[in-house]
C-alpha positions in Angstrom: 147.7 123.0 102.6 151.2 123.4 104.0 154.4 125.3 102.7 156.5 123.1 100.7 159.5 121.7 102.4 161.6 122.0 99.5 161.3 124.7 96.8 163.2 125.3 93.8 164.0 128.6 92.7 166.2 128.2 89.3 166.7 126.2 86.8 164.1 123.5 85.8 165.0 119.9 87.2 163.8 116.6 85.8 162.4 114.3 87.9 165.6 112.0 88.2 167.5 114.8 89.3 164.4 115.7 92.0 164.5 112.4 93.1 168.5 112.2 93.2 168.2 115.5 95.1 165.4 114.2 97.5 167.6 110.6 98.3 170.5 112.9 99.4 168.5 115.0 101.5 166.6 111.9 103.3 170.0 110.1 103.8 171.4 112.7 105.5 169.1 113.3 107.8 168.3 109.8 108.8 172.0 109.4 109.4 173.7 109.5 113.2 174.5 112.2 114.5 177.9 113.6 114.6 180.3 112.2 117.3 179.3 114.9 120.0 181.9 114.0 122.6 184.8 116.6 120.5 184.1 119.9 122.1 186.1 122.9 121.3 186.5 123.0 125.3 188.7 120.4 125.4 192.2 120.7 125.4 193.8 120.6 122.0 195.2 116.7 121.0 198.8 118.2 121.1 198.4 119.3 124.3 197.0 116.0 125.5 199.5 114.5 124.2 202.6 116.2 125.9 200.6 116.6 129.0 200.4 112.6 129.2 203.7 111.9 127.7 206.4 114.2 130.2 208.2 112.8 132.9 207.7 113.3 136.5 210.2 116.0 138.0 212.3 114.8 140.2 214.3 117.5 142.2 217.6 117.2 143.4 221.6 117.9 142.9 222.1 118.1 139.3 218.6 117.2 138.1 218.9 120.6 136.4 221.6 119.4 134.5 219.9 116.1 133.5 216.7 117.6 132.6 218.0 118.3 129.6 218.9 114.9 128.6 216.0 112.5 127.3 
């Protein structure tokens, strides 16, 4: 015979309370998957977001001056 799967080690369940236990565990691992495409390599979303949203420098007399401005 195999090891158990699942083993309780205190209390004393009843069998409603197996049974609520053993739903939670199947639905979770019939579930998706976690979205995999966040990586902790990525650039932060603030980041991103500044990174996409600045304007193009644009030298010349002055631009210093107007850089400043929005």
């Amino acid at each position: 015979m195999s090891d158990p799967v699942l083993r309780i080690t205190k209390g004393d369940p009843t069998p409603e309370e197996l049974a609520a236990l053993l739903a939670v565990i199947t639905a979770r691992s019939a579930a998706a998957p976690a979205d995999s495409s966040r990586t902790t390599d990525r650039a932060s979303d603030w980041a991103t977001y500044w990174r996409n949203h600045t304007r193009p420098l644009h030298p010349g007399p002055g631009r210093w001056r107007a850089s400043a401005h929005p």
